[in-house]
N, C-alpha and C positions, 0 to 999 in steps of 0.2 A: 490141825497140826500146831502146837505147840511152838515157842518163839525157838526153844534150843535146837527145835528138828528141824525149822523151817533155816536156822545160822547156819548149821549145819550140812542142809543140802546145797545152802550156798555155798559155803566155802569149796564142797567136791564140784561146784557147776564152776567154779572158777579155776579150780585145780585140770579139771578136761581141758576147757580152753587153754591152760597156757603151756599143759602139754600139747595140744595140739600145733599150736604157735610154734612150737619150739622142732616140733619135727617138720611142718610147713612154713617157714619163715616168712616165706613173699609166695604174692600170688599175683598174679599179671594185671587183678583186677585194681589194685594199688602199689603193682610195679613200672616203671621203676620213679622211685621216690628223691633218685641222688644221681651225681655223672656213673658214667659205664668205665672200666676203664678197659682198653683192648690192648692187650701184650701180645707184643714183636719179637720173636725171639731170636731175631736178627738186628743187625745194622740197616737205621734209616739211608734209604735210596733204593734199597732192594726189592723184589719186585711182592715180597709174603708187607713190606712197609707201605708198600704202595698201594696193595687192596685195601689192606684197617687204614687207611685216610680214604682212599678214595670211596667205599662203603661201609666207614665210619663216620663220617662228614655225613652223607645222608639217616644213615640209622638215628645220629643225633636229632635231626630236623623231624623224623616220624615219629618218635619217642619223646620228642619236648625235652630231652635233658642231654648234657655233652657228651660222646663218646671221647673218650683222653686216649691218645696213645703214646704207650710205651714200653721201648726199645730197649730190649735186656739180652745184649747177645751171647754168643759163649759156648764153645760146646757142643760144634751144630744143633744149639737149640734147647739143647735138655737141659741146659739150667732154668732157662724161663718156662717151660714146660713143664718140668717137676716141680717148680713154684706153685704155677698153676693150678695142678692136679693134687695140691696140699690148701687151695684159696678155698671159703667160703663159696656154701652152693647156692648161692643169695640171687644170682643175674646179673652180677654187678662186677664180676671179673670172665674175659672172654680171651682164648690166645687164638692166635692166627695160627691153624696147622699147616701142613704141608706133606707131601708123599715122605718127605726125609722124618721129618719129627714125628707123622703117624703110622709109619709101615717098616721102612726103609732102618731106623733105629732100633727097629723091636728084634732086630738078627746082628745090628752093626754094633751095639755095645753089650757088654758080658753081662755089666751091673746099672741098666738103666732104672732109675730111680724112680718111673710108671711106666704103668702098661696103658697104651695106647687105645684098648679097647674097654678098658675096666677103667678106667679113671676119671674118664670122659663123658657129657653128653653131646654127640657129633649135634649141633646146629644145621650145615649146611655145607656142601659142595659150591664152591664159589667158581672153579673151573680149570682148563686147561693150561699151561701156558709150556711153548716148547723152547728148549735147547737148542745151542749153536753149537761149533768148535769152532776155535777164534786163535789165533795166530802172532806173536809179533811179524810184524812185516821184515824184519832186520834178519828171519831164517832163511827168506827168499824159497819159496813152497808156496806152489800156487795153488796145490791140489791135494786130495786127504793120503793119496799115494803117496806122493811127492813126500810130505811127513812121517809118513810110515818107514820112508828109506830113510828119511832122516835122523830119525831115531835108532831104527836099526844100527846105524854107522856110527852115533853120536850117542853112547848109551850112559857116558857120565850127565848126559845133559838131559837124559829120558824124563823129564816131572813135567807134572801138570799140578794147575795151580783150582782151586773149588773154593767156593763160597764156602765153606765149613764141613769139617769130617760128619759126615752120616747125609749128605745133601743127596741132591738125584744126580749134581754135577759130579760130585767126589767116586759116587757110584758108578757112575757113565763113564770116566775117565779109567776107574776101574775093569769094568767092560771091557775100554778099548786094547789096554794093555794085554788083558785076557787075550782078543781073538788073535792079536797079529804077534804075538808070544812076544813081548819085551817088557822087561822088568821096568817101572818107573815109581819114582819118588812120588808123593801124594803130597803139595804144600797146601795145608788148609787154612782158612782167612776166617775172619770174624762177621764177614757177608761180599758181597757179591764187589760192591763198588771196590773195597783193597783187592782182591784175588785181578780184578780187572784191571786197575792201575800199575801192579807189579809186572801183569804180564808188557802191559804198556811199556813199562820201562827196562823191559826185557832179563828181568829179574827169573823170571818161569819163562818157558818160551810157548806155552800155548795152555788155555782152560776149556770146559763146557760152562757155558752161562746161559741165562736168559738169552733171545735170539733179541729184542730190543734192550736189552742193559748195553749189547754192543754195537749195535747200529750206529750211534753218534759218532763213536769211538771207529766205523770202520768208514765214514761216510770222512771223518778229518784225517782218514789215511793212518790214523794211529794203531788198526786192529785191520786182519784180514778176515773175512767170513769164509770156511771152506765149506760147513755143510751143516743141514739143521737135523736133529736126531728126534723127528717127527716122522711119521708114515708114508706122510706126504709135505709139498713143498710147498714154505708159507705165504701167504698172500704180501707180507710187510717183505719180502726177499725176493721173489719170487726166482730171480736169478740164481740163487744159491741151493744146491742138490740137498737131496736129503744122501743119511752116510750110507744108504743103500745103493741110489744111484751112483756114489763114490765107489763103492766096490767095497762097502763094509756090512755084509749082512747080518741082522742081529741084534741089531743095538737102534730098536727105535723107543728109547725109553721119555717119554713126557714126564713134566711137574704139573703136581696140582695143587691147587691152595683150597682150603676153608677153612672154618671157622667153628670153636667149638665152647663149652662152659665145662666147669668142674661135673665130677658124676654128683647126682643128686641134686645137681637142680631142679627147682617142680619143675614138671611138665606141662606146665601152662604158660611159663616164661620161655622155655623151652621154644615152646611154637609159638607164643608171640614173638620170640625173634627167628625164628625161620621165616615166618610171614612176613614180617621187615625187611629181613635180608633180600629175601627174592623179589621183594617190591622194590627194592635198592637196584638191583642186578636188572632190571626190566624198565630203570630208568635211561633214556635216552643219552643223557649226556654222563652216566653213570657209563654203561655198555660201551658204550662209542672211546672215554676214557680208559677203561680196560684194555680194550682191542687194539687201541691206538699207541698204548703206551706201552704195553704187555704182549701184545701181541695172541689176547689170551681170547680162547675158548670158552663166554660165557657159559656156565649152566645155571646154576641157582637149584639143585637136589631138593630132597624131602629131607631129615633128619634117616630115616628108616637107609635110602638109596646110599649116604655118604658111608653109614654102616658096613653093607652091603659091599661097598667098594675098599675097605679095607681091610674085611674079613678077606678078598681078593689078594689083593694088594699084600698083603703081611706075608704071608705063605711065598707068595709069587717073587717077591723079591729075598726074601732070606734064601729062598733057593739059590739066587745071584749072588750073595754075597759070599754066601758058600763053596760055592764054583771058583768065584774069584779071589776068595780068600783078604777079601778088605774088612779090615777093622780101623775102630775110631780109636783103639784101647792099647 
């Protein structure tokens, strides 16, 4: 072979390579190289803020490089979310999903700006976490009937206040007004901490929230707990019905949080961090921090399982929103 065939097969041996490169960016075996950064598409305090620290703190420590988080609220969600799903598929940008940003929005807005199943590579199933209905105290309603007449009678005052339009709260409040037939206003907040302060200060007169975003708040007398809208009644409450045993059948809707990357991430970083994540979720003071704080249902899914669950999930709830006729739009 001659010098100009032999330059020449070089340059095609180098031309493969940095096509290849170029459609496989990173591979797990020299990822990751840089911080992670994991986007909240909520307001810090809330409980989708609380898992990306709480198992992004360790993700950082098994990976050797920081996970950063940050908090881009708006929109129940979809601003940071379609961000997201427009970032590099590199490993190096992750949002926090949740039943609203990945199911819940794919019926509650007209022109959502991704698709939940197409945009995404689902990571992992992080877990349960259930709902309350929460009160000002200042209505004097001690029970989910008791509000139900109250509303009925008081129908200028009919709203409920949610973490952000397209959430499982805004939906659930949704719900409620469906079964017991009264029209109400939807005040939506930019996360969980304002929707809960306003109602506090008697601005809304009751929301669905996380069951511990209001335990503080009901333990200082400033929130009343009437009922959790789980199956069954939670271990951090235990006193408090679920809205079945209230007398509200129908409405046992949970939140779930996980965690996902752009579509087209390889699938080698892919599972190296579901492998992380679930070794995260199976740490003790990781698990024990969720449950305690959240009140949450660890799981720790496959990538394939979180799939799975919102190929469910999508269908399942756009039926509800249809029914009830709630939009974010």
């Amino acid at each position: 072979m001659n010098l100009d065939a032999r330059r020449t097969r070089r340059r095609r041996l180098l031309a493969l390579i940095a096509a290849c490169a170029a459609v496989s960016p990173v591979f797990a075996a020299d990822w990751p190289a840089k911080p992670i950064t994991w986007v909240v598409p909520f307001a810090p305090g809330g409980s989708t803020d609380v898992v990306a620290r709480v198992v992004g703190q360790q993700l950082g420590v098994a990976l050797k490089q920081p996970v950063v988080i940050d908090n881009r609220p708006g929109a129940g969600g979809t601003i940071a979310v379609g961000a997201v799903a427009k970032a590099p598929a590199d490993g190096y940008t992750l949002i926090g999903g949740t039943i609203s940003t990945h199911a819940i929005n794919a019926s509650l807005f007209k022109n959502l700006a991704y698709d939940p199943l197409k945009d995404f590579e689902p990571i992992a199933l992080i877990g349960h976490v259930p709902n309350a209905l929460m009160v000002n105290p200042a209505l004097n309603v001690n029970s989910v009937q008791e509000l139900v007449a109250f509303l009925k009678k008081n129908p200028d005052r009919a709203s409920f206040a949610s973490s952000g339009a397209g959430t499982s709260t805004h939906l659930t409040g949704e719900m409620l007004a469906d079964l017991i037939g009264v029209k109400m206003t939807h005040v939506p907040y930019k996360g969980s901490p304002q929707a809960l302060q306003d109602v506090v200060a008697g601005n809304v007169p009751f929301l669905f929230d996380q069951l511990t975003a209001g335990l503080p708040l009901a333990k200082a007398g400033k929130l009343k707990l009437l009922a959790v809208t789980s199956p069954k009644r939670s271990a951090l409450a235990p006193d408090v019905p679920t809205l079945a045993e209230a007398g509200i059948a129908g409405l046992d809707l949970v939140s779930w949080q996980a965690v996902y990357a752009p579509k087209g991430t390889p699938k080698d970083v892919v599972q190296k961090l579901n492998d992380e994540v679930v070794k995260a979720l199976k740490q003790p003071e990781v698990k024990t921090r969720l449950e305690g704080q959240l009140g949450m249902e660890v799981v720790g899914s496959t990538p394939q399982e979180l799939t799975e669950l919102m190929k469910r999930d999508i269908p399942r709830l756009g039926a509800l929103v249809k029914k009830t006729g709630a939009s974010a739009e």
